[in-house]
C-alpha positions as CSV (number, residue, x, y, z in Angstrom):
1,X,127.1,86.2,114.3
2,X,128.8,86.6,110.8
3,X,127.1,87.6,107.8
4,X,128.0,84.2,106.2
5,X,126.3,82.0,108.7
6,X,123.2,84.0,109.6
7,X,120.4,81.0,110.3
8,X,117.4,83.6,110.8
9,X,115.5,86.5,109.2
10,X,117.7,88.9,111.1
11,X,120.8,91.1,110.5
12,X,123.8,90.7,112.5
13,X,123.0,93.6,114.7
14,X,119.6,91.6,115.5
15,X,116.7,93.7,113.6
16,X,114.2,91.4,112.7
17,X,113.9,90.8,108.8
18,X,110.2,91.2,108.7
19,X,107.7,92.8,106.1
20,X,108.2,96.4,107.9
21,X,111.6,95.9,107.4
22,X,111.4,94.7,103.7
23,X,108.7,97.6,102.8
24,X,111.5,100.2,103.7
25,X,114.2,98.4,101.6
26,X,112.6,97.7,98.2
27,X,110.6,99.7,95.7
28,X,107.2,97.6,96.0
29,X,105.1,99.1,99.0
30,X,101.5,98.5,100.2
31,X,99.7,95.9,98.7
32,X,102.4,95.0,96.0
33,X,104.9,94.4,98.8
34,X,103.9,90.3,98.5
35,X,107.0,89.5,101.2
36,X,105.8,88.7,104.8
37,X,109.8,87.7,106.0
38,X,113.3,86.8,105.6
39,X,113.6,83.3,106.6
40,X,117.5,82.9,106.4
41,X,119.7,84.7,104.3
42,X,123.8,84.1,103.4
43,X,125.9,85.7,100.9
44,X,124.6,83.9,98.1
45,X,121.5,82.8,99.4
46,X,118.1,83.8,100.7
47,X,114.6,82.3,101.6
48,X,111.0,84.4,102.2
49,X,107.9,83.5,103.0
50,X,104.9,85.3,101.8
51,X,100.7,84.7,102.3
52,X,99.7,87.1,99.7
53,X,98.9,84.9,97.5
54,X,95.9,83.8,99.1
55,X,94.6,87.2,99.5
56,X,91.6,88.7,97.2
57,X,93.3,91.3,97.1
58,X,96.4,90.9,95.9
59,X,97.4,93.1,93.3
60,X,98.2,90.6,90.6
61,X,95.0,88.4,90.7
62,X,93.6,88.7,87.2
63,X,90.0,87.4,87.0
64,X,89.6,86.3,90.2
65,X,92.5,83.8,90.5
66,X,96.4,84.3,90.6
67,X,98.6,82.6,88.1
68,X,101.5,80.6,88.8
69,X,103.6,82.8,86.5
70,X,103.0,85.4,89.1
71,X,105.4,83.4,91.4
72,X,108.4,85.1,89.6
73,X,107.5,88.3,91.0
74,X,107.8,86.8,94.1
75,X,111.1,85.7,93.2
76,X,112.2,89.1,91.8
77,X,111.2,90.8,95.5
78,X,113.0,88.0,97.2
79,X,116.0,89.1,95.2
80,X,115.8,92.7,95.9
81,X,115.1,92.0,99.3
82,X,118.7,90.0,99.3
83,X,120.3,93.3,96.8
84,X,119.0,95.2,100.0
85,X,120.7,92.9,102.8
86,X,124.0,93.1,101.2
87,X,123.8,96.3,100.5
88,X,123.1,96.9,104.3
89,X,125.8,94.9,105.7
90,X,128.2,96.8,103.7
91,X,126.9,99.5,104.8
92,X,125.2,101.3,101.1
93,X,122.5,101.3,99.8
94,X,121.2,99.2,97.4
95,X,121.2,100.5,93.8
96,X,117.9,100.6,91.8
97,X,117.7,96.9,89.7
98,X,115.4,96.3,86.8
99,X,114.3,92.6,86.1
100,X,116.0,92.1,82.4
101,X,115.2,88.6,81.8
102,X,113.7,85.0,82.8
103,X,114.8,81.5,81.6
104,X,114.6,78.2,81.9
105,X,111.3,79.1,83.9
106,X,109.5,75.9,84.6
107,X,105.8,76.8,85.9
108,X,104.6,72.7,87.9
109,X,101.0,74.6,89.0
110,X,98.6,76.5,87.0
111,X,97.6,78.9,90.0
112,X,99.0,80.1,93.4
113,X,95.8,81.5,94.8
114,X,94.1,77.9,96.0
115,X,97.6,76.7,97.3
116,X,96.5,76.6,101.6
117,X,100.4,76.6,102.7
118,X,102.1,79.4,103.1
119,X,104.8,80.1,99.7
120,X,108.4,80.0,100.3
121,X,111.0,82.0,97.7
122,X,114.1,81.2,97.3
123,X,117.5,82.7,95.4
124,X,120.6,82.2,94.7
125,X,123.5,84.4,93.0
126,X,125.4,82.5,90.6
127,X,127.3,85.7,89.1
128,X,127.3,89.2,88.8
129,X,129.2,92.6,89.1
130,X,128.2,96.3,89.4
131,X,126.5,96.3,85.8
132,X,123.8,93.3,87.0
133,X,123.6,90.1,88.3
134,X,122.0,86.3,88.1
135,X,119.9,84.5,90.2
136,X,118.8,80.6,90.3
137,X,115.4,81.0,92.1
138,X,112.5,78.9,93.1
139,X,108.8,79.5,94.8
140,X,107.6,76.4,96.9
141,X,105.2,75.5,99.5
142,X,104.5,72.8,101.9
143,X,107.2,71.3,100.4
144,X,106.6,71.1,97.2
145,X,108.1,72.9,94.3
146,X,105.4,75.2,91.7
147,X,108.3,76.8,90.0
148,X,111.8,77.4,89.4
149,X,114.0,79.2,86.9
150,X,116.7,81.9,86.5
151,X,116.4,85.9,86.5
152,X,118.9,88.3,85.1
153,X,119.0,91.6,87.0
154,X,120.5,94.9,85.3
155,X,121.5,97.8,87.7
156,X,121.2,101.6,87.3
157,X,117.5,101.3,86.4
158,X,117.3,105.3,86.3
159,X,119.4,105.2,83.1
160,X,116.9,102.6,81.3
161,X,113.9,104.3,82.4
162,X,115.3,107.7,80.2
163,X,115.9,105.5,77.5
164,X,112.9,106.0,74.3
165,X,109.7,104.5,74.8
166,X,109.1,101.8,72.1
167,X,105.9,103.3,70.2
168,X,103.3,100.2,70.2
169,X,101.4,100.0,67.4
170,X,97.1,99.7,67.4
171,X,95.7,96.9,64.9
């Protein structure tokens, strides 16, 4: 099986891309992991299912429901989870990425929480280097898109995270 034309959540070797496996590979554990599986992955490409959403406890309900804008986190873990596949196959580890920017995000739902189906993420890479990259994503279920747009990823997250707080002003 070559890394280019794996069908299912699993890595070449044959470990199972499940949420045990996705806990240990990106930074959001517990609760705030919201991935349940890989569904397929390529070198560009990946697709995860999740059922968090319909959970009353998941982490970003805000009074009692969960927004559709939340769907972009979903994305975000999708792409780290795809950061941490690539990384693997190569044989590194994947480097610490900080979610820089989202456009063209089109939200078709007010709320994920009261969708029954189960929600499926996807991403694509359209560019990128060792500085960051850029993903195409969406967030679906039972066929039907809720929302789509693009994320811009910057890497070396430790040096950002020295960087000066911004000092927010009271009114």
């Amino acid at each position: 099986m070559s890394i280019g034309r794996t069908a299912f959540g699993r890595l070449p070797e044959g470990t199972r891309l499940d949420r045990v496996w996705i806990e240990s590979h990106i930074p959001h554990r517990g609760r705030m992991c919201l991935l349940d599986e890989v569904l397929s992955w390529d070198l560009v490409r990946i697709r995860c299912r999740a059922t968090s959403h319909r959970s009353p406890e998941n982490p970003l309900r805000a009074h009692g429901r969960l927004g559709a804008a939340c769907g972009v986190e979903y994305a975000a873990q999708t792409m780290a989870v795809h950061g941490a596949i690539m990384a693997h196959t190569a044989g590194t580890t994947a480097r610490a990425g900080l979610l820089t920017s989202v456009r063209n995000l089109v939200l078709r739902v007010t709320r994920l929480d009261d969708l029954d189906g189960d929600l499926i993420a996807s991403a694509e890479r359209l560019a990128g280097d060792e500085d960051g990259t850029l993903y195409e994503f969406a967030l679906a279920s039972g066929g039907r898109e809720l929302l789509s747009g693009r994320a811009g990823i910057v890497f070396g997250a430790h040096l950002l995270a020295r960087a000066p707080a911004i000092k927010r002003e009271s009114r």
